[in-house]
ChimeraX commands (.cxc) that place a marker at each C-alpha (Angstrom):
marker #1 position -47.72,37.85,-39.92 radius 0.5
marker #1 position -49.77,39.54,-42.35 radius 0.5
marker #1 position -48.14,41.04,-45.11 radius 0.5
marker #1 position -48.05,44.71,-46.07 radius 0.5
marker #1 position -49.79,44.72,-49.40 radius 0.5
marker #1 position -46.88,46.34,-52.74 radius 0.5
marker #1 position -46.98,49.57,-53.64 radius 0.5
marker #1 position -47.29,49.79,-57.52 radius 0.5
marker #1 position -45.22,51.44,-59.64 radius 0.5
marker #1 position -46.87,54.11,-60.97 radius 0.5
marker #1 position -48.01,54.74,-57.15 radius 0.5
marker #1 position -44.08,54.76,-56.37 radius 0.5
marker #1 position -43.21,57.10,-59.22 radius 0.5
marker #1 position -46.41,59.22,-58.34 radius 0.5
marker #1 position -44.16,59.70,-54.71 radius 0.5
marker #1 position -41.64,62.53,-56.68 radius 0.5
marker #1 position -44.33,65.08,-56.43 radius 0.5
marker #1 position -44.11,65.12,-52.26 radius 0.5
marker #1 position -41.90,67.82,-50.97 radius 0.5
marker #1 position -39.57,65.40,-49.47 radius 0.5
marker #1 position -38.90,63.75,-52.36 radius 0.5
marker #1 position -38.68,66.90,-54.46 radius 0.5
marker #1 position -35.89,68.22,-51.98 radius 0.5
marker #1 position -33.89,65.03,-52.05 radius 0.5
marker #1 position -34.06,64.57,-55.80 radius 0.5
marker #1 position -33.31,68.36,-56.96 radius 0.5
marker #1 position -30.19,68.56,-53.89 radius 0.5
marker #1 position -27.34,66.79,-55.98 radius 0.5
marker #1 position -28.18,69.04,-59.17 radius 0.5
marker #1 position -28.04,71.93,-56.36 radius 0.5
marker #1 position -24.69,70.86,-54.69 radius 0.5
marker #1 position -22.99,70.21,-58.55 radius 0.5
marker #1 position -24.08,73.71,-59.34 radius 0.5
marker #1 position -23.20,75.98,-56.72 radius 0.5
marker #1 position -19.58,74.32,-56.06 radius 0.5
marker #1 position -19.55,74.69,-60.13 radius 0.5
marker #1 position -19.78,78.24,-59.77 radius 0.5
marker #1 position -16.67,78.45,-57.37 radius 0.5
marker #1 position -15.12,77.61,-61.50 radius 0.5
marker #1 position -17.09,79.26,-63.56 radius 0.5
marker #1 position -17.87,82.67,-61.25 radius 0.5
marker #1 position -18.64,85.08,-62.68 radius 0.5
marker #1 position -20.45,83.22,-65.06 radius 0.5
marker #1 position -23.90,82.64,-63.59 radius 0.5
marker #1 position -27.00,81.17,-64.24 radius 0.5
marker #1 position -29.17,84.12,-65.11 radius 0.5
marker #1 position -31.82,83.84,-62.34 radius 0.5
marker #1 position -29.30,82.75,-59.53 radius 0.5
marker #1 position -29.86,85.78,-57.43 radius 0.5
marker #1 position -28.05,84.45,-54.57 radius 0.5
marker #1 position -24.84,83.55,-56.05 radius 0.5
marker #1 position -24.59,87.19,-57.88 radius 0.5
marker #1 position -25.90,89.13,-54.74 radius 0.5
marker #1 position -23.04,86.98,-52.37 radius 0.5
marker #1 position -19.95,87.49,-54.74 radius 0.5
marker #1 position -20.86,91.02,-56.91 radius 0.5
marker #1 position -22.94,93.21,-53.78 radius 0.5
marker #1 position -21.05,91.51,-50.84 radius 0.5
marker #1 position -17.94,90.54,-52.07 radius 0.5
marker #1 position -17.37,87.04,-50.25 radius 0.5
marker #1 position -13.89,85.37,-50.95 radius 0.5
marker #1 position -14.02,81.53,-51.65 radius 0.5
marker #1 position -14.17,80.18,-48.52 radius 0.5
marker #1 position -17.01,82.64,-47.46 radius 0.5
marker #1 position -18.56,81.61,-50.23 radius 0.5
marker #1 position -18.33,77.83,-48.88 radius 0.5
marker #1 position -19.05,78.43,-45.77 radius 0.5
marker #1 position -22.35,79.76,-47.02 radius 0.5
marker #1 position -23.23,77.06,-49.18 radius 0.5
marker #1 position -22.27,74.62,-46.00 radius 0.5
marker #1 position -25.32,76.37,-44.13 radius 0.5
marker #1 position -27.80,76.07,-46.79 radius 0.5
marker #1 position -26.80,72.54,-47.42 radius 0.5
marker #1 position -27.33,71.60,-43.73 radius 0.5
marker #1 position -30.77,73.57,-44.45 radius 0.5
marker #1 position -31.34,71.24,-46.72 radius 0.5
marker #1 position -30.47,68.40,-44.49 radius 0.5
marker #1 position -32.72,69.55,-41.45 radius 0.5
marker #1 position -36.04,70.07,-44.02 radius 0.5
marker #1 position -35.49,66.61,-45.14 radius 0.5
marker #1 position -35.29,64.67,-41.66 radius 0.5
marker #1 position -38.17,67.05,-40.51 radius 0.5
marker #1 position -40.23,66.25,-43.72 radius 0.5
marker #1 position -39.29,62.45,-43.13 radius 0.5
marker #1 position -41.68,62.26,-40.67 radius 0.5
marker #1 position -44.65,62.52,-42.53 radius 0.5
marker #1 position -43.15,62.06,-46.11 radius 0.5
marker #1 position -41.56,58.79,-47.22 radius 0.5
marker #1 position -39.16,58.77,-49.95 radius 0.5
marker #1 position -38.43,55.48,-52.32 radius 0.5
marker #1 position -35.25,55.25,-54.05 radius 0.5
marker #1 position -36.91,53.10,-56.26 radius 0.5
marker #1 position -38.14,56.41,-58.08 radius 0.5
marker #1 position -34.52,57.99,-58.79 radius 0.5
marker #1 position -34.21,55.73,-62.41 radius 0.5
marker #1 position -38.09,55.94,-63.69 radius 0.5
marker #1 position -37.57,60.02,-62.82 radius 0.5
marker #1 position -34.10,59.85,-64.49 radius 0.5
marker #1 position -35.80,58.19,-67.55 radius 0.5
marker #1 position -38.83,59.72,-67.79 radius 0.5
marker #1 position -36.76,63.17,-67.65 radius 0.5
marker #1 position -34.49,62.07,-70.61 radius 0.5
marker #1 position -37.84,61.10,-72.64 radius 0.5
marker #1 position -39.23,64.35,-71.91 radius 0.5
marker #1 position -35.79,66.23,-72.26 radius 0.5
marker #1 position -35.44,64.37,-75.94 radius 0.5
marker #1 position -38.87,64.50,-77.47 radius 0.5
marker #1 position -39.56,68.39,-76.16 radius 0.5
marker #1 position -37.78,70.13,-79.09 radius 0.5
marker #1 position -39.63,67.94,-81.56 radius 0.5
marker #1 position -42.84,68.48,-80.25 radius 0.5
marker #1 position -42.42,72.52,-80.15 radius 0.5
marker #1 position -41.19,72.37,-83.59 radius 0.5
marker #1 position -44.61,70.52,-84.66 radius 0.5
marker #1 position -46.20,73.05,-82.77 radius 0.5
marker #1 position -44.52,75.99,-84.34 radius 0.5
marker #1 position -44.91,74.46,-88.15 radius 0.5
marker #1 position -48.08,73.41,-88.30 radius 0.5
marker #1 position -49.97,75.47,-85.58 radius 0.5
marker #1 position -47.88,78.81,-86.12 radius 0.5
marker #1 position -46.68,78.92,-89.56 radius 0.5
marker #1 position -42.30,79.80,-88.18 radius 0.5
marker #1 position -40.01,77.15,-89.95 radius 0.5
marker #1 position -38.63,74.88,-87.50 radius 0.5
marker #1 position -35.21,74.97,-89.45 radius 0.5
marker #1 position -34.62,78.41,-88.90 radius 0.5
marker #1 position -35.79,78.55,-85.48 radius 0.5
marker #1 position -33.43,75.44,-84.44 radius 0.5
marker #1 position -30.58,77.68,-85.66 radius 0.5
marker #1 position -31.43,80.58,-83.78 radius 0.5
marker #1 position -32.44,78.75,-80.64 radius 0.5
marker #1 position -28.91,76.82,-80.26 radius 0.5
marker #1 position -27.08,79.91,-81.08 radius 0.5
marker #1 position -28.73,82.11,-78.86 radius 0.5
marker #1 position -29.32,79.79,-76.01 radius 0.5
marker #1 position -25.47,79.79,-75.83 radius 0.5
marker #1 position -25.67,83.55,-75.69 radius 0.5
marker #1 position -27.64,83.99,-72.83 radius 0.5
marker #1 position -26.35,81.69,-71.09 radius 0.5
marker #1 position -23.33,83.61,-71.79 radius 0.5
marker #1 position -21.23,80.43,-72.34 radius 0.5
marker #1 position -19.72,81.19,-76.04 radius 0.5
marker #1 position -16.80,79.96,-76.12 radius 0.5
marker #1 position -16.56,77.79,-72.71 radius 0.5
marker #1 position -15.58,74.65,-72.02 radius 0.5
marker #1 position -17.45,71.30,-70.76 radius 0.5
marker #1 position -17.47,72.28,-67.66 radius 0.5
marker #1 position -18.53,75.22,-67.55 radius 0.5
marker #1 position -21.48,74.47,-70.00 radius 0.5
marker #1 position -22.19,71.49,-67.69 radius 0.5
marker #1 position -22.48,73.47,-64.19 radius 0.5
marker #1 position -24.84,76.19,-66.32 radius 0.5
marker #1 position -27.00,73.65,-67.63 radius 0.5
marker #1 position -27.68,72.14,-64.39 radius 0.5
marker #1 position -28.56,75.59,-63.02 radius 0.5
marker #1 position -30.77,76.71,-65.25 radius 0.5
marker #1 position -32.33,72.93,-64.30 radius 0.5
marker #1 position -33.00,73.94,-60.72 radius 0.5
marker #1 position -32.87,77.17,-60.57 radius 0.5
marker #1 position -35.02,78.40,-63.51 radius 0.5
marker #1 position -37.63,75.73,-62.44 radius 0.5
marker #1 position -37.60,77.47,-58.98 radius 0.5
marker #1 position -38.32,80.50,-59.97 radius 0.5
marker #1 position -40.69,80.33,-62.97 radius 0.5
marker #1 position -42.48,77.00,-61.98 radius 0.5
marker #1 position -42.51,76.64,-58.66 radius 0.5
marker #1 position -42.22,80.29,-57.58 radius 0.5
marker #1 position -44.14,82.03,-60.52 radius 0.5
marker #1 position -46.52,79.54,-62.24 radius 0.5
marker #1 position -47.26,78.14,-58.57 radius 0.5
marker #1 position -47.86,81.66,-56.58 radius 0.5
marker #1 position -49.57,83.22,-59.73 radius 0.5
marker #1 position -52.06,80.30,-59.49 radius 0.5
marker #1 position -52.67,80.62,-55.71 radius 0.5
marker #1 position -52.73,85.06,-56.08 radius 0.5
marker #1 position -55.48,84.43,-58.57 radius 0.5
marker #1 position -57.18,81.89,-57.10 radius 0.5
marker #1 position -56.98,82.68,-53.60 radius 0.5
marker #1 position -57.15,86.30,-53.47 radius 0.5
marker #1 position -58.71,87.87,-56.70 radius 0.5
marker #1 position -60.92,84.93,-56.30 radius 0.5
marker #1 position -60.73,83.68,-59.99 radius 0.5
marker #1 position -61.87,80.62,-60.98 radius 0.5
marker #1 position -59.55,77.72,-61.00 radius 0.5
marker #1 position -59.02,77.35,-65.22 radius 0.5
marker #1 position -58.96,80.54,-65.29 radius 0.5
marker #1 position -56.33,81.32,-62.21 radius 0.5
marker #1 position -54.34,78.03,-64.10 radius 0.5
marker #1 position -53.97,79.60,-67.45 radius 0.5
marker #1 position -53.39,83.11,-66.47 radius 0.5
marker #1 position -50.80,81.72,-64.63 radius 0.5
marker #1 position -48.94,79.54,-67.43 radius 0.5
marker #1 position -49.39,82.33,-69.71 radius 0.5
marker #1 position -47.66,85.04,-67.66 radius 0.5
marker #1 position -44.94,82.43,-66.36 radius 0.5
marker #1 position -44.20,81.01,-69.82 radius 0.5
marker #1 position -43.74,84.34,-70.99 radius 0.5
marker #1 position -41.56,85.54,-68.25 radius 0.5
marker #1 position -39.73,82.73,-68.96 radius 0.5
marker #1 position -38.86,83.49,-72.75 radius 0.5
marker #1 position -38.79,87.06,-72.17 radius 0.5
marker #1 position -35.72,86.96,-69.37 radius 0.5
marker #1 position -33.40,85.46,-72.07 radius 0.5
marker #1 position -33.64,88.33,-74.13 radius 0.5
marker #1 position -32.44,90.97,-70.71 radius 0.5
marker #1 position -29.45,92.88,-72.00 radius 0.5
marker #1 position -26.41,92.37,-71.84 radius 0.5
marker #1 position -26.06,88.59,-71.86 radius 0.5
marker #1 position -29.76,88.59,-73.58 radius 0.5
marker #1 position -29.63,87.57,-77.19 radius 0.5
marker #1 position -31.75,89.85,-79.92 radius 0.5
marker #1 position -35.52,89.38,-79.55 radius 0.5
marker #1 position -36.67,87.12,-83.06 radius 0.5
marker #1 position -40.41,86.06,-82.98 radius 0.5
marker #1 position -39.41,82.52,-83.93 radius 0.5
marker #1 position -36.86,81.70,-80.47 radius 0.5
marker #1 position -39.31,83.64,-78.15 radius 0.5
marker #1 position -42.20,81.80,-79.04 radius 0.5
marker #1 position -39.92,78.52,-78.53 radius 0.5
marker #1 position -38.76,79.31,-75.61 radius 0.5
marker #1 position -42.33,80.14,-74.54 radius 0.5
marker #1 position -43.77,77.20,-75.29 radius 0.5
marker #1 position -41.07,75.38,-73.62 radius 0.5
marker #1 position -42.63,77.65,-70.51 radius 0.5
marker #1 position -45.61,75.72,-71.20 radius 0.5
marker #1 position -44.30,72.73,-72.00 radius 0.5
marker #1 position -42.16,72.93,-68.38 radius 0.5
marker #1 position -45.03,74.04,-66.41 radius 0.5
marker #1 position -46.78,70.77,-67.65 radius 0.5
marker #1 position -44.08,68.88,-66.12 radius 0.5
marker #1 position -44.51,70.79,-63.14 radius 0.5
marker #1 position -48.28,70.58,-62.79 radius 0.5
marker #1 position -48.85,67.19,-63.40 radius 0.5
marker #1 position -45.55,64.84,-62.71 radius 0.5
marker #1 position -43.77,67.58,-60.10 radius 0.5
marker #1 position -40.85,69.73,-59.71 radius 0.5
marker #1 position -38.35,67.59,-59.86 radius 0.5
marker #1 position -39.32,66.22,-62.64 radius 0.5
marker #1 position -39.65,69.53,-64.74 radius 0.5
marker #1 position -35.97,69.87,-62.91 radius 0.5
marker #1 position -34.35,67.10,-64.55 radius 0.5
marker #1 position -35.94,67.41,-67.91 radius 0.5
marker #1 position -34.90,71.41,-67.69 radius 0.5
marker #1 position -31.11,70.56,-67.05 radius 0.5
marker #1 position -30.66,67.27,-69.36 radius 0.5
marker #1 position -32.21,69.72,-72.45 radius 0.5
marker #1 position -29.73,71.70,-71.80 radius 0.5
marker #1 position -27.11,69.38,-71.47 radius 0.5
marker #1 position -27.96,67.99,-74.88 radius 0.5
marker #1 position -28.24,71.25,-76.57 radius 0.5
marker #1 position -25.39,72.85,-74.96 radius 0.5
marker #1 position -23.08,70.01,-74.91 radius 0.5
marker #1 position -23.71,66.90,-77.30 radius 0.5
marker #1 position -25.17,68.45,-80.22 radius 0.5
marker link #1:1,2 radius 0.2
marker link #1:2,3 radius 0.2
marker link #1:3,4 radius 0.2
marker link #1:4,5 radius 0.2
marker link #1:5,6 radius 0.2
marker link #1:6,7 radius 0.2
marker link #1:7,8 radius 0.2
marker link #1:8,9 radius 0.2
marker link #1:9,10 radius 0.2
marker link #1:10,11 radius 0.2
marker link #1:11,12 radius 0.2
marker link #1:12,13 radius 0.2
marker link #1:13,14 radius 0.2
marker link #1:14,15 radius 0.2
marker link #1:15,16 radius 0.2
marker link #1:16,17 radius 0.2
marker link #1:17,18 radius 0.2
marker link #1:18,19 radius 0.2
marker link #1:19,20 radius 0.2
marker link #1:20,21 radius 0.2
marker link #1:21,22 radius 0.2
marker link #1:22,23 radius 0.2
marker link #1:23,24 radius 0.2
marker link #1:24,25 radius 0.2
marker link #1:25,26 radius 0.2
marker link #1:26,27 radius 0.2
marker link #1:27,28 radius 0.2
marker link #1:28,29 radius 0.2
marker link #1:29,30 radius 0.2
marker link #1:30,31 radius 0.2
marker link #1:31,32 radius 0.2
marker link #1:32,33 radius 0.2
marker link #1:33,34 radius 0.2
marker link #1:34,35 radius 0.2
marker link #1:35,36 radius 0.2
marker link #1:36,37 radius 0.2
marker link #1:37,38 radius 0.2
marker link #1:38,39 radius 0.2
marker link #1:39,40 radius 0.2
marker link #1:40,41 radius 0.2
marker link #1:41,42 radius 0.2
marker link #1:42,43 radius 0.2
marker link #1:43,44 radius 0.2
marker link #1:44,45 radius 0.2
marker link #1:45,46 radius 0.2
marker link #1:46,47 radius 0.2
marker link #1:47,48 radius 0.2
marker link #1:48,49 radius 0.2
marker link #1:49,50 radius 0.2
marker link #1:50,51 radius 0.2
marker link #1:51,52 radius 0.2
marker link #1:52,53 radius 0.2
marker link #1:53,54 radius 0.2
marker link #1:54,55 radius 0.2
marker link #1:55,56 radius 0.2
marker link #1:56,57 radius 0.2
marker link #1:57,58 radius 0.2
marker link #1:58,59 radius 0.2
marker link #1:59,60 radius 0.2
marker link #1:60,61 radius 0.2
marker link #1:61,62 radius 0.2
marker link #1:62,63 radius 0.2
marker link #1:63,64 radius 0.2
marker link #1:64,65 radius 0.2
marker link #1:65,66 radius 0.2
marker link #1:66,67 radius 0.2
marker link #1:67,68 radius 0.2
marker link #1:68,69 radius 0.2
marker link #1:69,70 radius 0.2
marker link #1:70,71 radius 0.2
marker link #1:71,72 radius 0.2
marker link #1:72,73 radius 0.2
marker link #1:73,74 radius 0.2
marker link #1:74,75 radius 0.2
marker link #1:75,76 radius 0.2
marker link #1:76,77 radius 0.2
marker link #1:77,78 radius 0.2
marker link #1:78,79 radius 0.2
marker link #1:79,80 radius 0.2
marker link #1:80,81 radius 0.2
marker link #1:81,82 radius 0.2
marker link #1:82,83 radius 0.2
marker link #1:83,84 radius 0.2
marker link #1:84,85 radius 0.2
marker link #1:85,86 radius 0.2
marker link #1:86,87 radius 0.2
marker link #1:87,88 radius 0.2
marker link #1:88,89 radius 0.2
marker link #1:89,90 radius 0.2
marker link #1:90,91 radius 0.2
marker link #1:91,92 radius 0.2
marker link #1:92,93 radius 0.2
marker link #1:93,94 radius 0.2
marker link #1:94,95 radius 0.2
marker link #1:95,96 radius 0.2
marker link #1:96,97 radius 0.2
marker link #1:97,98 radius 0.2
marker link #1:98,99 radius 0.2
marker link #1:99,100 radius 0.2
marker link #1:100,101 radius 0.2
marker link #1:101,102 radius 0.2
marker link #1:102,103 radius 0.2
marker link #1:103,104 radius 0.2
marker link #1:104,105 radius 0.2
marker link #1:105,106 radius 0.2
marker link #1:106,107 radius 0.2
marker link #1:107,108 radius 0.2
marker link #1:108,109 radius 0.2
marker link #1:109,110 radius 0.2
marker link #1:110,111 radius 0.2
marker link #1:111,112 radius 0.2
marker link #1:112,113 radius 0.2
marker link #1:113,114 radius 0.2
marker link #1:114,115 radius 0.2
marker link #1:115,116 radius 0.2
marker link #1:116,117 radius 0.2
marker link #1:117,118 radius 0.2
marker link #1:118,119 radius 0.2
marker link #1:119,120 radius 0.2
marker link #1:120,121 radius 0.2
marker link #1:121,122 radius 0.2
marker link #1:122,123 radius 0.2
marker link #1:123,124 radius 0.2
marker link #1:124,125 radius 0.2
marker link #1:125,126 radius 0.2
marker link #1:126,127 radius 0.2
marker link #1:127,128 radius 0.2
marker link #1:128,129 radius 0.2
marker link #1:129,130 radius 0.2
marker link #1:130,131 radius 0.2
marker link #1:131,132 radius 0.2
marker link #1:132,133 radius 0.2
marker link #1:133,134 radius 0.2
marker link #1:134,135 radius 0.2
marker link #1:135,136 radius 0.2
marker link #1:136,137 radius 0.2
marker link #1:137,138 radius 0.2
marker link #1:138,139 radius 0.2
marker link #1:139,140 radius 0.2
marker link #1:140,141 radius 0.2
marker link #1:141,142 radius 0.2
marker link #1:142,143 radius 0.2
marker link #1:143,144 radius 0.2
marker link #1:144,145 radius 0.2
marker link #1:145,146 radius 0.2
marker link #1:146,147 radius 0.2
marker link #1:147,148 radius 0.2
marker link #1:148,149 radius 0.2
marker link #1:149,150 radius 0.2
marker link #1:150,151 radius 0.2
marker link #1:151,152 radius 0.2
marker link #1:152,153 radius 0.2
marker link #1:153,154 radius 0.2
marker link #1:154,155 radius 0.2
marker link #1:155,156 radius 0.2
marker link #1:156,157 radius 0.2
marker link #1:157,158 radius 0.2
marker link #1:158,159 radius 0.2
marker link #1:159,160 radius 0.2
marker link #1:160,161 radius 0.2
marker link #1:161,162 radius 0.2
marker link #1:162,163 radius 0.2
marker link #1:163,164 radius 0.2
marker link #1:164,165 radius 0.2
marker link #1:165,166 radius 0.2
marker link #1:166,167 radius 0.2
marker link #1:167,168 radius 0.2
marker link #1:168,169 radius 0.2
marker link #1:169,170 radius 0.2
marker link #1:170,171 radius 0.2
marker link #1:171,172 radius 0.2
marker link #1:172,173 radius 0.2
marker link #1:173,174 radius 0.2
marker link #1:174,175 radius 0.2
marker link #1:175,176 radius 0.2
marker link #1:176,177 radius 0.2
marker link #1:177,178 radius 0.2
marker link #1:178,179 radius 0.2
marker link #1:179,180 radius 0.2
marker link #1:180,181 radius 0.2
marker link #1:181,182 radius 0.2
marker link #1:182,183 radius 0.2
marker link #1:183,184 radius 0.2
marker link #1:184,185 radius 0.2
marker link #1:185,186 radius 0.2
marker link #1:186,187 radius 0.2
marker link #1:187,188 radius 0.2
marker link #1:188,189 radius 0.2
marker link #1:189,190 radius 0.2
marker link #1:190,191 radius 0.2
marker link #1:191,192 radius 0.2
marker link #1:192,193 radius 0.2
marker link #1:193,194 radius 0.2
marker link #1:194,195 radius 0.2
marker link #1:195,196 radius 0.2
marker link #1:196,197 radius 0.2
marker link #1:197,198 radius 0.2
marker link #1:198,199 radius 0.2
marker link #1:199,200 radius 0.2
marker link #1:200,201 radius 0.2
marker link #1:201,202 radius 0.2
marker link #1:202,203 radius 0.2
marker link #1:203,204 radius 0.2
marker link #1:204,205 radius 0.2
marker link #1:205,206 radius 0.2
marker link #1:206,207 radius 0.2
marker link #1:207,208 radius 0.2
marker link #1:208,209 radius 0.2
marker link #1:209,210 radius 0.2
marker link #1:210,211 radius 0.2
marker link #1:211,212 radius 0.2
marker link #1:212,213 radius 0.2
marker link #1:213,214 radius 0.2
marker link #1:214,215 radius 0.2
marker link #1:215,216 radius 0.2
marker link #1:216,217 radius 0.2
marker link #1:217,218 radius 0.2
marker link #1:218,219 radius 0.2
marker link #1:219,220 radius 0.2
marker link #1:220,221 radius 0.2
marker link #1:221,222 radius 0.2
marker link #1:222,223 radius 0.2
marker link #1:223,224 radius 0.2
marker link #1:224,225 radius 0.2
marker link #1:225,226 radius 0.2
marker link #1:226,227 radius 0.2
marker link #1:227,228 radius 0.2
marker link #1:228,229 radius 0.2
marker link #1:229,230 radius 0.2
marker link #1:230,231 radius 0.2
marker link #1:231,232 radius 0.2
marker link #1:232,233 radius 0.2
marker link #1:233,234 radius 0.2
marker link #1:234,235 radius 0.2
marker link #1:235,236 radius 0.2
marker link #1:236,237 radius 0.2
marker link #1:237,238 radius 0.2
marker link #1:238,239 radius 0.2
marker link #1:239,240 radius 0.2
marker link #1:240,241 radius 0.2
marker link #1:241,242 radius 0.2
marker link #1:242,243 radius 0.2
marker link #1:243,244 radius 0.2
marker link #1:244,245 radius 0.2
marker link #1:245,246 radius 0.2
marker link #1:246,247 radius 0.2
marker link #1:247,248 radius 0.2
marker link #1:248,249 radius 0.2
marker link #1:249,250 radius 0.2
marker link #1:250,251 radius 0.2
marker link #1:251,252 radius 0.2
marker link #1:252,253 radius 0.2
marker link #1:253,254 radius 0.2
view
């Protein structure tokens, strides 16, 4: 018998950025989240239109609410056997993801400092002030507990990635690419730069926005950029998992 030559490991880890493995990686941060909110409601993760539409415009008790989230988890489970029939997925990827997340997730803040002192001139003392305090202000978790700051750091995770990354960095790219017919640097930064700074500018929406300062917009910008790298070149989930564990640091262990 001849014997089916090894994957390598960077090939392996490289597997993450198929939409199989995508959906199977992000789902347990997605299940965590939206039975969180059945605790923390009406506390929501800014962009999670779905959540706010179901329990502020149509009013669904608890077990509506479940019953809903049943469906789209059995969504979820029909995509993936459907996609497992031209996708493979290794499990061998979950811990290089998980640690190659918490590398990213740790090092980010230190690299956008550097940025911000030496390329921009804002002291990265005053901006890590303002950036702790007011990422606890939009996320409008002030005075919560663990929980609570757990469940919203794991949504922001999936679904700020979602919707700035994979929804707005991704679709920009394609609209200028595709249809205005831009060239593809061109279409690519275009796209970051609009994305990133949708994604600072959304924290700063009234009433759970905090005050617009120069120094945590441009932070939060460039972590836009620094996100949509993750994105672009390593995947979604990825940018996922290093989303939701910088939050969990900021929010909850330092």
């Amino acid at each position: 018998m001849t014997a089916l030559p090894r994957r390598s490991i960077s090939n392996s880890v490289d597997s993450n950025r198929n939409l199989l493995s995508n959906l199977i990686l992000i789902f347990p941060l997605l299940v965590v989240y939206q039975l969180g909110v059945l605790v923390t409601y009406p506390l929501l993760n800014g962009v999670d239109f779905v959540s706010a539409l179901l329990f502020g415009t149509f009013g669904l008790s608890r077990s509506e609410y479940l019953l809903f989230v049943g469906t789209v988890f059995a969504g979820f489970g029909i995509a993936i056997l459907l996609l497992k029939k031209h996708q493979r997925f290794h499990p061998r990827v979950v811990l290089p993801i998980l640690l190659e997340s918490t590398i990213y997730a740790l090092s980010m803040g230190s690299l956008i400092f550097l940025v911000m002192t030496k390329v921009l001139g804002i002291s990265p003392e005053l901006a890590m002030g303002r950036e702790m305090a007011a990422r606890e202000m939009a996320a409008g978790i002030e005075g919560q507990g663990v929980v609570s700051r757990f469940v919203m750091s794991l949504g922001a995770g999936v679904y700020e990635e979602i919707v700035f990354r994979l929804g707005l960095l991704g679709g920009l790219t394609a609209l200028f690419e595709r249809v205005f017919t831009w060239r593809r640097l061109v279409a690519v930064v275009a796209a970051f730069a609009i994305s990133s700074f949708a994604f600072s500018a959304v924290h700063h929406i009234p009433p759970l926005g905090d005050p617009l300062s120069l120094d945590v917009f441009t932070f939060r910008a460039l972590a836009g950029v620094f996100f949509g790298l993750l994105f672009w070149f390593r995947g979604l989930a990825v940018a996922v998992y290093t989303h939701a564990f910088y939050d969990i640091y900021v929010l909850l262990l330092r």
